[in-house]
VOGU-3710 file (C-alpha; in Angstrom, 3 decimals, decimal comma):
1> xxxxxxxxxx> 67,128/-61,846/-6,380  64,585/-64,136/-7,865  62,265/-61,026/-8,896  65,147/-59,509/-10,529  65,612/-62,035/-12,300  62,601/-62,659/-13,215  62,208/-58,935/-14,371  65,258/-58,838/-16,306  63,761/-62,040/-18,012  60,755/-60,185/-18,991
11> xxxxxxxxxx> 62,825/-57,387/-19,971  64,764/-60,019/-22,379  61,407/-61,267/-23,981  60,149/-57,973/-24,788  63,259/-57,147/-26,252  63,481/-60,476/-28,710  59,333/-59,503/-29,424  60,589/-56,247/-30,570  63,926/-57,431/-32,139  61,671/-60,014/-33,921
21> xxxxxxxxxx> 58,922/-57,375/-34,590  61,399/-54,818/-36,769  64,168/-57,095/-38,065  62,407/-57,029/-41,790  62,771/-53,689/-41,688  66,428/-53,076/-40,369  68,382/-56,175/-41,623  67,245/-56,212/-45,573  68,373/-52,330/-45,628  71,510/-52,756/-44,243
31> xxxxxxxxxx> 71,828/-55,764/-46,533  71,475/-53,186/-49,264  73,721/-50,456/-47,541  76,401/-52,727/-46,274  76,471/-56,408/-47,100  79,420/-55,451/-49,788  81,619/-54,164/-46,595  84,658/-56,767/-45,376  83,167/-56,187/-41,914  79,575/-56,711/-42,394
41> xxxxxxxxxx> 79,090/-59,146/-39,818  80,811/-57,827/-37,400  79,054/-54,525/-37,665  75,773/-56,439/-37,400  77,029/-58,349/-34,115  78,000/-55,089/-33,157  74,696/-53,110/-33,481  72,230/-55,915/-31,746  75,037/-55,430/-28,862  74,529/-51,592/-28,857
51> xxxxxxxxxx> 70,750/-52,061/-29,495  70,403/-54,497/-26,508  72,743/-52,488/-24,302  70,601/-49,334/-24,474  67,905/-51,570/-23,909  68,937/-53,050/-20,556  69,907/-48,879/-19,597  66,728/-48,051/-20,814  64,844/-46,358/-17,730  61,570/-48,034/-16,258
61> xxxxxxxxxx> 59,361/-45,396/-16,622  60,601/-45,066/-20,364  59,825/-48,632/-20,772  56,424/-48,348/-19,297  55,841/-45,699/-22,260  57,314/-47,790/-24,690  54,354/-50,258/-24,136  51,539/-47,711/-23,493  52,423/-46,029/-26,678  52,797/-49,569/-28,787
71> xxxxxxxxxx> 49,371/-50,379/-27,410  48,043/-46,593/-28,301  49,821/-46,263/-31,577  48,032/-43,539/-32,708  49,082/-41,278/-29,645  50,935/-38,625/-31,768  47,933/-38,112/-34,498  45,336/-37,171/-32,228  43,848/-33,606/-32,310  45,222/-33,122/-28,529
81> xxxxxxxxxx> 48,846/-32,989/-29,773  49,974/-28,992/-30,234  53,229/-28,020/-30,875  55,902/-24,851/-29,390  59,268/-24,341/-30,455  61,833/-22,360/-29,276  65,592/-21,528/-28,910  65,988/-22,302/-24,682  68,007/-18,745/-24,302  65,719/-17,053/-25,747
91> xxxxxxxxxx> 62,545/-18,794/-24,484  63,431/-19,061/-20,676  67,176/-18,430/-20,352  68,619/-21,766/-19,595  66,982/-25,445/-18,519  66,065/-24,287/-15,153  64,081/-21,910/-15,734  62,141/-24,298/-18,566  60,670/-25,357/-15,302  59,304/-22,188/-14,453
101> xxxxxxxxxx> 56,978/-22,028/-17,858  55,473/-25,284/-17,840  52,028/-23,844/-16,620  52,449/-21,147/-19,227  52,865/-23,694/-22,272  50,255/-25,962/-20,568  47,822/-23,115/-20,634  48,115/-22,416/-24,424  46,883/-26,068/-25,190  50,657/-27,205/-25,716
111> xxxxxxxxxx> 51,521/-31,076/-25,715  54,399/-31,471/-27,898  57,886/-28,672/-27,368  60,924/-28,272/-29,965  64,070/-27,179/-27,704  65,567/-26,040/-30,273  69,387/-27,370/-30,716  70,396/-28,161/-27,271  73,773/-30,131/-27,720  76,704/-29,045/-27,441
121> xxxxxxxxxx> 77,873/-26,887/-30,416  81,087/-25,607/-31,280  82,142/-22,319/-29,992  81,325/-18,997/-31,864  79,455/-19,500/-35,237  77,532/-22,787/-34,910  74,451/-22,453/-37,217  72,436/-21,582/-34,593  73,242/-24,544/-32,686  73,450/-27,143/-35,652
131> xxxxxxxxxx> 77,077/-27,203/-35,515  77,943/-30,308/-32,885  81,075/-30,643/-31,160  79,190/-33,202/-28,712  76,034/-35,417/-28,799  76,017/-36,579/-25,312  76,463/-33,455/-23,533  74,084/-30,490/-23,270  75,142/-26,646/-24,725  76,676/-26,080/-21,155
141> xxxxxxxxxx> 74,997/-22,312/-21,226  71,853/-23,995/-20,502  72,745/-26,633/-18,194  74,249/-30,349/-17,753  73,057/-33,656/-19,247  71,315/-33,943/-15,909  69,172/-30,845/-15,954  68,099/-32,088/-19,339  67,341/-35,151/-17,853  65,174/-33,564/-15,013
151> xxxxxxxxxx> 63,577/-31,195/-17,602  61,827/-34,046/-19,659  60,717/-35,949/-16,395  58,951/-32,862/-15,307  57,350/-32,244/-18,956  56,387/-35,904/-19,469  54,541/-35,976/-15,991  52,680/-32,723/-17,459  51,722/-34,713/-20,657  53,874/-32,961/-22,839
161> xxxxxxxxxx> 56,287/-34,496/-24,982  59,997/-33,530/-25,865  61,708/-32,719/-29,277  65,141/-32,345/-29,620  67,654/-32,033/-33,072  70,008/-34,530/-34,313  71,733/-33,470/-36,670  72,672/-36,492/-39,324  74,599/-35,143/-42,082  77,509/-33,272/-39,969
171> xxxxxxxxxx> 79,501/-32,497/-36,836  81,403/-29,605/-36,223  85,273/-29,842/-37,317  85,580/-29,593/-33,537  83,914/-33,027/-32,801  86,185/-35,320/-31,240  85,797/-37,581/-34,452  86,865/-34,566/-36,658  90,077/-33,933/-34,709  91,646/-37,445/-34,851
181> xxxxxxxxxx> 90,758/-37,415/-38,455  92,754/-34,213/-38,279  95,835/-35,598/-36,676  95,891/-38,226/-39,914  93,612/-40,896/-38,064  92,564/-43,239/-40,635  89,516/-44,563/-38,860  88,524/-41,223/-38,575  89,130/-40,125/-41,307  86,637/-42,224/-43,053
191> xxxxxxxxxx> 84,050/-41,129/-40,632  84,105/-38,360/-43,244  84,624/-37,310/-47,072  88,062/-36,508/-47,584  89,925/-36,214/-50,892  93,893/-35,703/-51,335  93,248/-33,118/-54,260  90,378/-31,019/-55,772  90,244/-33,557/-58,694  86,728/-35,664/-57,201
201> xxxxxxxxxx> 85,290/-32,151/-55,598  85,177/-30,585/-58,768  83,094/-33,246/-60,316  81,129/-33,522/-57,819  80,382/-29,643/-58,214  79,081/-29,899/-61,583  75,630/-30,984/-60,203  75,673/-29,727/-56,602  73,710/-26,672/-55,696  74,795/-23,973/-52,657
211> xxxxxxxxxx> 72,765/-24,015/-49,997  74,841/-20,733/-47,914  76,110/-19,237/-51,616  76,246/-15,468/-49,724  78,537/-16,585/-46,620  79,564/-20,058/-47,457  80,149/-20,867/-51,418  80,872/-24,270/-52,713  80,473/-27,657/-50,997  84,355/-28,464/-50,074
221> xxxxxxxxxx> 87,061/-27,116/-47,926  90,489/-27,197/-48,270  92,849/-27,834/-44,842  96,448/-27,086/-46,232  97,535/-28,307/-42,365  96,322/-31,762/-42,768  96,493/-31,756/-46,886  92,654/-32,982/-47,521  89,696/-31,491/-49,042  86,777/-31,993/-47,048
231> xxxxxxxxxx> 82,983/-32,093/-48,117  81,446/-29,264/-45,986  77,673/-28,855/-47,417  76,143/-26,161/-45,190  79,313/-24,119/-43,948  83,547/-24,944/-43,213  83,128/-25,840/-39,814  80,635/-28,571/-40,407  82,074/-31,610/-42,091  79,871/-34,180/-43,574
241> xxxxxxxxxx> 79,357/-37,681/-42,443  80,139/-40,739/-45,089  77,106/-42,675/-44,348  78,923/-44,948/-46,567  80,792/-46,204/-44,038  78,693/-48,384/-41,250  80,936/-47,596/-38,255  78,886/-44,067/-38,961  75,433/-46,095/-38,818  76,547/-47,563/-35,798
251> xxxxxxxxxx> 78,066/-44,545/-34,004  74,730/-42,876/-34,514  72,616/-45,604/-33,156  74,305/-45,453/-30,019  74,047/-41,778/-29,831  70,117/-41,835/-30,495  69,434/-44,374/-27,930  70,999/-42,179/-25,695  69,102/-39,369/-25,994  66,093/-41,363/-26,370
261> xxxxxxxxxx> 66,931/-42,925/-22,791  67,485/-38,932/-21,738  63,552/-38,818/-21,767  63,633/-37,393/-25,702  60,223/-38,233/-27,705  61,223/-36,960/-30,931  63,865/-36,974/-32,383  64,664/-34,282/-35,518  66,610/-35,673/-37,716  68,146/-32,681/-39,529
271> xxxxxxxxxx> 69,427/-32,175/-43,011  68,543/-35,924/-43,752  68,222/-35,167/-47,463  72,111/-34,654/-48,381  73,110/-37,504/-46,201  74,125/-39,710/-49,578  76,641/-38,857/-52,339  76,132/-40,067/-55,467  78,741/-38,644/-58,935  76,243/-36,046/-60,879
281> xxxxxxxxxx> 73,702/-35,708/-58,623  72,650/-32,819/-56,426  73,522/-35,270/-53,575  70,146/-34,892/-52,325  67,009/-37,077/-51,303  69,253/-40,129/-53,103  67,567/-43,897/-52,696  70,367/-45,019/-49,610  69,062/-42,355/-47,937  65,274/-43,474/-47,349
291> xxxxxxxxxx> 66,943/-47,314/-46,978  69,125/-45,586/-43,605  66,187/-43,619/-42,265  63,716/-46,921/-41,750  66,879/-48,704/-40,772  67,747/-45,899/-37,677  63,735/-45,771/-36,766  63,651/-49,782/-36,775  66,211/-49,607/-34,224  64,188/-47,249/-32,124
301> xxxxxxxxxx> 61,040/-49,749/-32,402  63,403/-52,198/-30,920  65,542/-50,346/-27,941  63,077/-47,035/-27,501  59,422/-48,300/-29,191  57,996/-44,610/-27,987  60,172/-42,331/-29,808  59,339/-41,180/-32,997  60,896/-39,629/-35,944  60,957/-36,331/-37,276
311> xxxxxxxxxx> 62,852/-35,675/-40,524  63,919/-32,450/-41,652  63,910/-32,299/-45,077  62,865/-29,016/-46,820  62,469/-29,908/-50,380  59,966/-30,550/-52,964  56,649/-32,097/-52,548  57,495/-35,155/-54,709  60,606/-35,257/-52,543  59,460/-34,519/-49,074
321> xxxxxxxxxx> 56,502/-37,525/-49,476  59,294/-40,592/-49,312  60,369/-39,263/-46,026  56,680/-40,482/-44,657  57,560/-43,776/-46,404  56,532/-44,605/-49,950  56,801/-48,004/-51,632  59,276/-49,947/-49,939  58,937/-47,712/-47,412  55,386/-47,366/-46,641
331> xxxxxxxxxx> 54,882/-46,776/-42,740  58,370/-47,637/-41,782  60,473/-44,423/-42,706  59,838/-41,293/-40,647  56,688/-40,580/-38,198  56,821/-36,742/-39,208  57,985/-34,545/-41,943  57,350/-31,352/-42,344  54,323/-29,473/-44,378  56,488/-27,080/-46,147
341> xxxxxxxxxx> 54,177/-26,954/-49,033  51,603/-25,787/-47,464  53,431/-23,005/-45,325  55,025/-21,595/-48,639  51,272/-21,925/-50,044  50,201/-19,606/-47,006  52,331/-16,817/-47,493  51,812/-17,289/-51,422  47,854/-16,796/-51,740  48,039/-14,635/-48,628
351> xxxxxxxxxx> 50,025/-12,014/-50,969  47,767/-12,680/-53,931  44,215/-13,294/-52,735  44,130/-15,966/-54,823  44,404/-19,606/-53,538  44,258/-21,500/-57,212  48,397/-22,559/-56,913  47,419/-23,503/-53,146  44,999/-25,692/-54,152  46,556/-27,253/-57,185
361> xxxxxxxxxx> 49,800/-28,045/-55,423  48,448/-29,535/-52,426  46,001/-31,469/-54,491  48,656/-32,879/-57,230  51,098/-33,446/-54,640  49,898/-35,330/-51,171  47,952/-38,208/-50,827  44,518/-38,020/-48,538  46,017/-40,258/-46,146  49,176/-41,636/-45,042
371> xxxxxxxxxx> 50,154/-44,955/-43,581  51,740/-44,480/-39,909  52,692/-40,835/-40,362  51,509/-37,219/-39,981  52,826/-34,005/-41,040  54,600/-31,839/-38,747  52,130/-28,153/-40,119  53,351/-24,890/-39,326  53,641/-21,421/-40,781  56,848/-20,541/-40,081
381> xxxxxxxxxx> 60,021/-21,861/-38,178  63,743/-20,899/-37,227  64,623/-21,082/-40,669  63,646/-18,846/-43,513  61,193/-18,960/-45,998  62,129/-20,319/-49,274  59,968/-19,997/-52,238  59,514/-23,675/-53,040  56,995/-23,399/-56,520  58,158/-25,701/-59,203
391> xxxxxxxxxx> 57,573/-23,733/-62,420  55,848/-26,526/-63,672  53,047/-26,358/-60,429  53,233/-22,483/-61,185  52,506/-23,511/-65,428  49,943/-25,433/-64,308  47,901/-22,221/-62,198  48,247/-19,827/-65,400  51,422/-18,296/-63,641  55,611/-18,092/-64,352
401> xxxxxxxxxx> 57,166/-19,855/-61,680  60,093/-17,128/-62,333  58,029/-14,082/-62,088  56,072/-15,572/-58,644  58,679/-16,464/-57,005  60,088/-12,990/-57,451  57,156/-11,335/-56,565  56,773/-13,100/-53,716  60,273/-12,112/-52,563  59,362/-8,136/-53,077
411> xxxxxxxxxx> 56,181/-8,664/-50,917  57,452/-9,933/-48,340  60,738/-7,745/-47,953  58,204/-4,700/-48,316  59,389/-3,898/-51,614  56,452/-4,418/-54,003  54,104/-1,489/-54,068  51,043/-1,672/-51,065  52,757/-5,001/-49,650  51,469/-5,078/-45,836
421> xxxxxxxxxx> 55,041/-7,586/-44,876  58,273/-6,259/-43,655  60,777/-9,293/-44,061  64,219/-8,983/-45,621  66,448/-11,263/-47,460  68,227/-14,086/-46,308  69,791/-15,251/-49,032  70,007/-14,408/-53,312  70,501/-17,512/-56,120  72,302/-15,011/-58,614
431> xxxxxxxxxx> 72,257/-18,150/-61,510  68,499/-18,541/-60,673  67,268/-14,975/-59,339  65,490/-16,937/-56,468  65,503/-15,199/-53,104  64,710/-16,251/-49,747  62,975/-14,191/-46,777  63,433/-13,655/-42,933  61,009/-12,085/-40,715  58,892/-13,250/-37,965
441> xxxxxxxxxx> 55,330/-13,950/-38,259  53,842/-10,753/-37,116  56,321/-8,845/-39,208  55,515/-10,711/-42,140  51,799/-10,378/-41,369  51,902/-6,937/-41,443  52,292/-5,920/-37,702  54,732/-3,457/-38,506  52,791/-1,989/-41,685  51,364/0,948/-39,696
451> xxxxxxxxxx> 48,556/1,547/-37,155  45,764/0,501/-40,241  47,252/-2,558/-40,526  47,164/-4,381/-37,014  43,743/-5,772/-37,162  44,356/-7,127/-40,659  47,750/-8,635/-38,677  45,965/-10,452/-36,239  43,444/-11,721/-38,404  46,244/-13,306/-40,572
461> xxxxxxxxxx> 48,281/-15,045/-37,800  44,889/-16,129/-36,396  44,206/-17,621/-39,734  47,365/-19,418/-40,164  46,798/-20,929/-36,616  43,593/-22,239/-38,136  44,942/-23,633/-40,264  47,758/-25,737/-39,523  45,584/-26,539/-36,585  42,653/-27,906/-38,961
471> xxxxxxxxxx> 44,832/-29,202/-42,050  46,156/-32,371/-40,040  49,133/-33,452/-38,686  50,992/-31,751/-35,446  50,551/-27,808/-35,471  53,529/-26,216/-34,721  53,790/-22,533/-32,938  57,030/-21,113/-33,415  58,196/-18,855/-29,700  56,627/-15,452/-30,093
481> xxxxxxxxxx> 53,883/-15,853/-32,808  51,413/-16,644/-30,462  52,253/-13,202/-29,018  52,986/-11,338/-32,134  56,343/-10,553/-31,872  57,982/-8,511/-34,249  61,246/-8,384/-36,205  64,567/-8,440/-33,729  66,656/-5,749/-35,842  68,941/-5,840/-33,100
491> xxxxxxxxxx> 70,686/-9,141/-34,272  73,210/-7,006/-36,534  74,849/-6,029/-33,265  75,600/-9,462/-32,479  78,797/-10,640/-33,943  77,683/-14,249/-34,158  74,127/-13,245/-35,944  75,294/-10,451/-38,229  75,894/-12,220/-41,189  72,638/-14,178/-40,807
501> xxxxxxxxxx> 69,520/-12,604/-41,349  67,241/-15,610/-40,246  68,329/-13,922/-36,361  65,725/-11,242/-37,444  63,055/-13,862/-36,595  64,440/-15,240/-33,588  63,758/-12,865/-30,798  63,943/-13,410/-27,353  60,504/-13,876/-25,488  58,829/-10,681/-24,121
511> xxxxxxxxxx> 57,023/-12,023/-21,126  55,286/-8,991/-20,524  53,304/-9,432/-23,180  51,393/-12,541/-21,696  50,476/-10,630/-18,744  47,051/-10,270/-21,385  46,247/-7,243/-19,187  45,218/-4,909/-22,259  42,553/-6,730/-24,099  42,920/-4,518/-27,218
521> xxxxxxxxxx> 46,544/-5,233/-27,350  47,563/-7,337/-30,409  49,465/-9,559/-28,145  46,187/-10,504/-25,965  44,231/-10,978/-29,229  46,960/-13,288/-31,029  47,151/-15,367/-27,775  43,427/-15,824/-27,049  43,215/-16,404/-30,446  45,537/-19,026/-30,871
531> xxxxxxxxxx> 44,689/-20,692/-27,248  40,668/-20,671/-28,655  41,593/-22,292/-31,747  44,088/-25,356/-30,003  41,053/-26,082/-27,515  38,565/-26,183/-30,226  40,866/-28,789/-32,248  41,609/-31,406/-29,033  37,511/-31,183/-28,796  36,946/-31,756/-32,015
541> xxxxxxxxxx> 37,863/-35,638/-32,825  37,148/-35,146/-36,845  40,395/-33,363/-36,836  42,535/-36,908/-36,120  45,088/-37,191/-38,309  44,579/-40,374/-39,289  41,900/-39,132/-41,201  42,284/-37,961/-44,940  42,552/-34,396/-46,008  40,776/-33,986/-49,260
551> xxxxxxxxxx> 41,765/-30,844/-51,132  38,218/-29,333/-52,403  38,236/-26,872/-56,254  36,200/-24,218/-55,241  33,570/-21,892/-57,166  35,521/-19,055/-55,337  39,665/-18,415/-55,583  39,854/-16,703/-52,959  38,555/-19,126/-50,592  40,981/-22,069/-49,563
561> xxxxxxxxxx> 38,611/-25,203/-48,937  39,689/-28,981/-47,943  37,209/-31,418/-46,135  38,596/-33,797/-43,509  37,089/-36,792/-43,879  35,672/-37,873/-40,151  33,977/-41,162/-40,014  31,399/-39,533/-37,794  30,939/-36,840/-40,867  32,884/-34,462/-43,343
571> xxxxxxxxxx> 34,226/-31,722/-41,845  34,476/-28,524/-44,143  37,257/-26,060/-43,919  37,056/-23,073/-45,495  39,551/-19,984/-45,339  39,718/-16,358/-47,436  42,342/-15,441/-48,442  41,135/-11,955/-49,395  40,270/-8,637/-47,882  36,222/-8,731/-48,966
581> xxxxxxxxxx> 33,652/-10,407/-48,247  33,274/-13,691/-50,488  30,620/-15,947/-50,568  29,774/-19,780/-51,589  26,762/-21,394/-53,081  25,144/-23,864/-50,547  24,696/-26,250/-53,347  28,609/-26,652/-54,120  29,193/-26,892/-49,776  26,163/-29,544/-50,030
591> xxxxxxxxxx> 28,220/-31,481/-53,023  31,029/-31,922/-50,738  28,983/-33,146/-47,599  27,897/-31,360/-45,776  23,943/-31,509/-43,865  24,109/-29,245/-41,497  25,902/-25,845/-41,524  27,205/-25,663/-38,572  30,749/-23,200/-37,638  32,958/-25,572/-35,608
601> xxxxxxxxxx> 35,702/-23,000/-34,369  33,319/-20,741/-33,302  30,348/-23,606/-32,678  27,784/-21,021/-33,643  25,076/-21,802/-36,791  25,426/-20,013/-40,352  23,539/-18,233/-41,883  22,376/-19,252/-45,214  20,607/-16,257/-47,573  19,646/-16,650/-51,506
611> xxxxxxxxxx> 21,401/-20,089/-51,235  24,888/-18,451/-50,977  27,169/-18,541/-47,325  28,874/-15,261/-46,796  32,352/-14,652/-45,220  34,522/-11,883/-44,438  37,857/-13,245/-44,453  36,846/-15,920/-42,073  38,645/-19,385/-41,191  36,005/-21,395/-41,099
621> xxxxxxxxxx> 35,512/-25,342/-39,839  31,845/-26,720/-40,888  30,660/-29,749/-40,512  27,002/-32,332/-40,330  26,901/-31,828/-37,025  28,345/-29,278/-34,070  31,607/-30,382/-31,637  32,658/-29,748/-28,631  31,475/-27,366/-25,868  30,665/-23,605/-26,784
631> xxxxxxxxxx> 33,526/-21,222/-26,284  33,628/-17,513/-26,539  35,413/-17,373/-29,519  35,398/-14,059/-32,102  35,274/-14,415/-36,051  38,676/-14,336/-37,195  38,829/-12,129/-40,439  41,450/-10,798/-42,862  40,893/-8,257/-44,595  43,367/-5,603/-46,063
641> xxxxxxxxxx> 43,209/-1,874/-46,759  43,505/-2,596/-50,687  41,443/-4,117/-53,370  43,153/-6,862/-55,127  44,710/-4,893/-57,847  45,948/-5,437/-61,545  49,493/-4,568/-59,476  49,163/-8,625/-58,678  48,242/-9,842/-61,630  50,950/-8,098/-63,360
651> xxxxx> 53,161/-9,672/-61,375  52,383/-13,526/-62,359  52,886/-12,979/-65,796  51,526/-16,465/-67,664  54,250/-17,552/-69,938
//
């Protein structure tokens, strides 16, 4: 008895240490949020009871990995940490068989997995999983709460860490919160945003944008059997939350903890940008909305100090940046957010050859370093591929915004004349013109362009994987591309997918083409590829994310060039973007650092002739000095079967 005790007494310390550790940051935002409410101070009382609570539930072993990762804060930004994502059905069936691929994901360098979303959703049409009837229980077609449980024991023994969604901004109308506010529940009621006529929803329309305009127009619903209009951003059967209301902050808390005490990581905190209303606004990225996200990860610090953050918001570069913390917020908002700059920068100088809006964005835009954060880098996801290019960035590279953005939506549905992609559209912006694309890596790389094409395929996906793997942050491989699988037409058959084109992308897993038994197959090559280039990175300590990521203007626009900045010497990374061979002078590689030309992915020397370095479409990491141990590791090129033509510079029209 008198260990217990003195255990839970421990247990009690650590706790206050914590509480006392990330009260500045929780109790001055909800100050700002909430200190006008009549029950202010009962709602605080009432979230240090559910904080402590999940506290005194929380798991040993969790706890035990709550202090190693306090002590090793840096855990998540070192060059060991690889990402995979998938949908579980798709992937392995259901949370059993999860079990069976550990050795597989293990083998590919993988430390980090996205189950994609695993809660309960409502029957039918859920958004691919983002529509929640239930938070605490698992989608019961892959298992129980308990399997789950099992599943991230078994994964955090093998040193890999779990991701799971958690969705902010909505539940399903079938959540058991949405139903009593259904029946007339008051309580409930203000859980969401409901109006008794269409008089507030149409002002609010005058500034809001569609985000579904093709299957789900307009931001509000009308329920004739219960006589309220309620906000529903994203589609009817997902009602928004009223974060104005802290029984909502509190109700969340409690559900995040218990996940988090599930064994979950990371959480992804999805559609975090529309979680505030404000009168003529968009409703999007609003200040309240920066002040609840370093509130909810303060009260992680305190009950689950290993979890971390991921927010989903897929928006601007000037808006995406505050979700890593900025101002106020510096270091105490999310952990991750994702790249989507440069992943829409990718596919953008990979259809023109010509990286000068690549570099310009990502240099105007991000900052060399950032304070207790990474970015979450990938090339593509679940989602689809919107073409975020301000027409101002655009201005700024000699293009139109208008005129790239629509010729990057005819490349990459195969339209545009010698275009190597076969996406299709997801969605079309009739006031603006803008268009967005589906179609899975390979597919968009050109996998499905004819037999000419495949080599130039895998040398694109192996360049992306460079990339994201060298840029900094977490590199995340979406289920397939590391395989090269191709567009799922089949999704039109499936009632639930039809209307949804982003299905297209979301194929199930062909495990027979891991067996890696043809070596010529494009399958082998993408996965030896992609395994080559996650070792090199965990060898190579340069590639930390802690350090800075300094966007380099090049002598050459087809080259891509940024230099991480290693303590221990600049590492140079260098990536064509065009089908020739392109070369730079040694004198401009010497002005940004480097000694000692030295290839770090494939840890072989380069050549140097009449003071110029010569590539082929090669992904390149240089640096003083070599890394690492010496792999067997081809060039990885990409070329194409076309000269760059005056077919692309017509298309970017300068205003």
């Amino acid at each position: 008895m008198a260990r217990a005790a003195s255990a839970q007494g421990g247990k009690d310390e650590l706790f206050a240490l914590r509480l006392e550790r990330s009260a500045p940051d929780l109790w001055p935002m909800l100050d700002l949020l909430y200190g006008h409410h009549p029950d202010y101070e009962q709602f605080r009382a009432a979230l240090l009871k559910t904080l402590k609570k999940a506290w005194d539930s929380r798991p040993d072993d969790l706890c035990q990995l709550d202090l190693r990762r306090d002590l090793n804060p840096e855990w998540f930004r070192k060059p060991d940490m690889a990402g995979y994502v998938f949908y579980i059905d798709r992937f392995a069936k259901d949370l059993s068989q999860v079990f069976e691929k550990i050795d597989y994901l293990q083998e590919l360098g993988i430390t980090y997995v996205h189950l994609m979303p695993c809660l309960k959703p409502r029957p039918g049409d859920s958004d691919g999983g983002y529509s929640v009837m239930d938070y605490r229980k698992i989608n019961p077609d892959y298992g129980s709460m308990d399997d789950f449980e099992a599943l991230t024991k078994a994964l955090r023994e093998r040193g890999i860490s779990v991701c799971i969604d958690l969705v902010l901004n909505h539940t399903a109308k079938e959540h058991a919160w949405a139903k009593k506010a259904a029946k007339g529940d008051k309580k409930y009621q203000d859980y969401y945003l409901m109006f008794d006529d269409d008089t507030l929803p149409k002002r609010y329309e005058e500034s809001l944008v569609e985000v579904f305009p093709d299957n789900a127009p307009g931001n509000f619903t009308y329920y004739p059997d219960f006589g309220k209009w309620v906000w529903t951003t994203f589609n009817e059967h997902q009602w928004d939350l009223n974060w104005a209301n802290p029984q909502v902050f509190l109700e969340i808390v409690d559900i995040m903890l218990f996940l988090a005490n599930r064994g979950v990581d990371v959480l992804r905190l999805d559609a975090v940008a529309f979680m505030w209303k404000r009168m003529g606004t968009r409703c999007q990225s609003e200040p309240e909305v920066h002040m609840i996200l370093q509130a909810l990860r303060a009260c992680s610090r305190i009950a689950s100090a290993s979890v971390l953050h991921l927010e989903e918001a897929i928006v601007s570069p000037a808006e995406m940046l505050p979700y890593l913390g900025r101002g106020l917020h510096d270091g105490k908002e999310g952990n991750l957010a994702y790249h989507n700059s440069l992943m829409v920068q990718y596919w953008s100088a990979l259809a023109s050859r010509d990286t000068t809006l690549m570099t310009q964005v990502l240099a105007r835009h991000f900052p060399e370093t950032l304070s207790n954060a990474t970015y979450a880098t990938y090339i593509r996801c679940h989602d689809d591929i919107g073409w975020a290019i301000t027409d101002e960035d655009a201005q700024a590279a000699g293009l139109s915004g208008h005129h790239h953005r629509a010729f990057l939506s005819d490349f990459y549905d195969g339209t545009f004349p010698g275009s190597f992609a076969r996406g299709t559209l997801f969605q079309v912006n009739e006031a603006t013109g803008d268009k967005r694309i589906s179609g899975t890596f390979a597919s968009l790389a050109g996998a499905e362009a004819g037999p000419e094409q495949r080599e130039f395929a895998v040398q694109r996906m192996l360049m992306g994987h460079a990339l994201i793997a060298s840029f900094g942050g977490i590199p995340l491989i979406y289920m397939g591309d590391e395989v090269a699988l191709t567009n799922d037409y089949g999704y039109v058959n499936a009632p639930d997918h039809a209307h949804d084109s982003r299905w297209i992308h979301r194929p199930q897993m062909d495990w027979a083409a891991t067996d890696l038994a043809d070596a010529n197959a494009m399958s082998t090559r993408v996965y030896l590829g992609t395994r080559d280039i996650l070792a090199r990175r965990k060898e190579i300590q340069g590639l930390h994310a802690a350090y800075g990521t300094r966007i380099c203007f090049g002598p050459n626009r087809a080259i891509f060039a940024f230099a991480r900045l290693a303590p221990t010497g600049t590492i140079l990374c260098l990536f064509n973007f065009s089908e020739q061979w392109q070369s730079l002078p040694t004198q401009w590689l010497d002005q940004q650092g480097l000694t000692r030309y030295h290839d770090l992915l494939s840890d072989h020397p380069i050549a140097v002739s009449d003071g110029q370095v010569s590539s082929r479409g090669r992904a390149t990491w240089r640096s003083r000095r070599g890394y690492g141990q010496s792999v067997d590791h081809r060039p990885y090129s990409v070329f194409g079967y076309e000269q760059r033509s005056d077919r692309c510079n017509q298309a970017h029209p300068v205003p």
